[in-house]
C-alpha positions, 0 to 999 in steps of 0.5 A, spaced: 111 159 762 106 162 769 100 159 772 096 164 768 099 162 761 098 155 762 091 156 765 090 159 758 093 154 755 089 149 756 083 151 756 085 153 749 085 145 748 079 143 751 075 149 746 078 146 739 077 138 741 069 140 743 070 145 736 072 139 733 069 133 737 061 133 735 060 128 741 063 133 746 060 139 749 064 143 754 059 145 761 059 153 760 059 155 768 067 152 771 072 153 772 079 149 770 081 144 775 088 144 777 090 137 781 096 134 783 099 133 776 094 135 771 088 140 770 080 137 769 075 140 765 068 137 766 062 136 760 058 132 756 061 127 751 055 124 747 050 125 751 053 122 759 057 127 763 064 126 762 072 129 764 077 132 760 083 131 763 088 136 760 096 133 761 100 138 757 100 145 759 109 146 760 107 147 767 106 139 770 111 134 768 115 133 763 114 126 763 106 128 762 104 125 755 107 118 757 103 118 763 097 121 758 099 114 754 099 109 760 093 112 763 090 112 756 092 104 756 090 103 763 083 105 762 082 101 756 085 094 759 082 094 765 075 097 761 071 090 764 073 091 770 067 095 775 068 102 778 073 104 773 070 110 768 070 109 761 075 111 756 071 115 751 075 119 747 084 120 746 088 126 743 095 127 743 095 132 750 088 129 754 082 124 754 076 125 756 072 119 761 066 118 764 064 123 769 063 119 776 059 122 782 061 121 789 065 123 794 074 122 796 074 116 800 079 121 804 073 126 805 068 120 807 073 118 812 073 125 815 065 127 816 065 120 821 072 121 823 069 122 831 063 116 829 062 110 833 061 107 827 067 109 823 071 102 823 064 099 820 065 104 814 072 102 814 071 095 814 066 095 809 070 099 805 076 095 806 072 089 803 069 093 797 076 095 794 079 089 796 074 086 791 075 091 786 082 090 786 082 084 785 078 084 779 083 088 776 089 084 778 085 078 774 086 082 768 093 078 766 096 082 759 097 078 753 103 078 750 102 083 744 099 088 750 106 087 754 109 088 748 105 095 746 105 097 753 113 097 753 112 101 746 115 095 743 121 092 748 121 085 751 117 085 758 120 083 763 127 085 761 123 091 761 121 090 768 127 087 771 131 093 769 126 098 773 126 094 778 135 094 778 133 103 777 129 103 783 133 099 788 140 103 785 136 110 786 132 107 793 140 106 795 142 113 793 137 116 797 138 112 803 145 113 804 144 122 803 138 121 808 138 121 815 130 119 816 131 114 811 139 111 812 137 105 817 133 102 812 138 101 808 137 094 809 131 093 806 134 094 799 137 087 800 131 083 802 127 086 796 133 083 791 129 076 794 123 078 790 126 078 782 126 070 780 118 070 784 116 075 779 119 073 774 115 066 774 108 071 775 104 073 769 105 080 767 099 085 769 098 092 770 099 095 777 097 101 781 102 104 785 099 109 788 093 107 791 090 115 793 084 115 798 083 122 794 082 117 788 076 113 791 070 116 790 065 114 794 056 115 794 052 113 800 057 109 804 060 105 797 064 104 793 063 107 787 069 109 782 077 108 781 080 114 779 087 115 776 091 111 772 096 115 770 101 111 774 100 104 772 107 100 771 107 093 769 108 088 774 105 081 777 100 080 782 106 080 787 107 087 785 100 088 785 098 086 792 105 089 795 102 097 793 096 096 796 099 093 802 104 100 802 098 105 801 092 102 804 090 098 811 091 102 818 098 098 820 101 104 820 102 107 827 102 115 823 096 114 818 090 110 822 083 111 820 084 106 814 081 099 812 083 093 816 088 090 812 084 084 813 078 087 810 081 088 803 084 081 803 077 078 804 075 082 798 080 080 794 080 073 796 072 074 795 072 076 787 080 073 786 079 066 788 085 065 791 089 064 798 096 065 799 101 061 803 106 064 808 111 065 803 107 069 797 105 074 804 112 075 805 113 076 799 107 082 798 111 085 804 117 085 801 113 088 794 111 094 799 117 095 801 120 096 793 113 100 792 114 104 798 122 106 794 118 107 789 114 113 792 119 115 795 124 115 790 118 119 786 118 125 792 125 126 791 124 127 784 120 133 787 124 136 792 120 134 797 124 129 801 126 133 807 120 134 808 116 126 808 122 123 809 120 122 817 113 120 815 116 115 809 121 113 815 115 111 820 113 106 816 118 100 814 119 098 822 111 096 821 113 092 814 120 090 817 117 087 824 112 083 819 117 081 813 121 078 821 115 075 824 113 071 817 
């Protein structure tokens, strides 16, 4: 199916769930949004702005109606958490949300980028998402709610097995290519993480932690955007993604929060401190989440492309895992 077919598809789908949907009423002047992985439609859903999000046009994913259903669930679990939308409404192929006003925390990045006071805004920042995330990783899931987000297998079986998955395709992919075959070795290391987690309660985790889906209003934080790649985890996990995706100890991605800024605010609202050995421990979840988006950009052809970039990361998380 070409763009336009799809395109059209969807907008199909938005104008029957507004027909069949009183609550929902479709804005009259847009045009359909096409992002990364799905297209959105903006409306009113009983009265408050709302997003349709649309994840099965034949043209993203094949795997899009499971990442509708994890999205689906993620919203709903982590509903008591602040700055996460609400979920208002699910069908089979989309969901409608709460509508957050703001601004990519990328784009803000980008408007005080030659500012005397940018690392201020980082810092700030830094500790405002570290605090949100914070509560989400105190949202620990039931044993019912493991089982229904498994779609119905034992959890940690379920958690083991991916782990072993991304750890044989992260060796496959390491020995093909070049960027990424000195770095073999921290496959290994990453095998000392599996009996920690396995006496961690189960949470959800967000791998990719997109400063495009940080929505920021005046200087703050105002809303978390997709959830659709949220896998099930542990704190561990939890804190390895964010250590992967988010401070500026990266020599190729500088202009980003301290990761000492995000730790405070983590702390702030989490109320917990960490030994030595539970840091090493989030260094070598960053390094298995690190595979995992790599692996994720292989699955899109990209690689050869990436792969210096990916490369540049592990001597920083390597030098940090020796120096712990």
């Amino acid at each position: 199916m070409n763009d336009l077919a799809g395109y059209r598809e969807a907008m199909a789908c938005a104008r029957d769930i507004a027909a069949a949907d009183k609550y929902f009423t479709l804005d009259a002047a847009q045009t359909l949004q096409q992002g990364k992985n799905n297209r959105v439609l903006t409306g009113v859903y009983d009265g408050q702005p709302a997003v349709l999000k649309f994840y099965d046009d034949c043209i993203n994913r094949a795997d899009s109606r499971e990442r509708k259903r994890v999205e689906a669930f993620a919203l709903a679990y982590f509903q008591q958490c602040p700055f996460i939308p609400r979920l208002l409404a699910e069908y089979d192929n989309a969901i409608i949300m709460q509508r957050v006003a703001g601004n990519s925390f990328t784009a803000e990045i980008a408007v005080c980028i030659n500012d005397r006071d940018q690392r201020t805004f980082l810092e700030a920042m830094g500790e405002e998402i570290g605090a949100a995330y914070g509560h989400m990783a105190a949202q620990t899931l039931s044993g019912d709610d493991a089982i229904r987000f498994c779609q119905h297998s034992e959890p940690v079986r379920v958690l083991s097995a991916r782990i072993t998955t991304l750890l044989s395709r992260a060796h496959t992919i390491a020995n093909a290519e070049e960027h990424l075959r000195p770095h073999v070795d921290t496959i290994e290391l990453i095998r000392e993480l599996e009996p920690v987690i396995q006496d961690e309660p189960l949470t959800l985790y967000k791998y990719d932690n997109n400063f495009e889906n940080i929505l920021v209003d005046d200087g703050h934080l105002v809303a978390l955007l997709d959830f659709e790649m949220c896998y099930l985890g542990t704190e561990t996990l939890f804190l390895g993604a964010m250590l992967d995706t988010m401070p500026e100890i990266y020599p190729l991605f500088p202009n980003r929060p301290s990761w000492e800024s995000i730790m405070s605010g983590y702390r702030r609202t989490r109320g917990t401190q960490y030994e030595a050995g539970m840091s090493r421990h989030i260094i070598l979840a960053a390094m298995l989440n690190h595979w995992h988006r790599i692996i994720e950009t292989a699955e899109g052809t990209r690689l050869a492309h990436y792969a210096p970039r990916f490369a540049s990361r592990f001597p920083v998380l390597k030098q940090m895992y020796h120096s712990t």
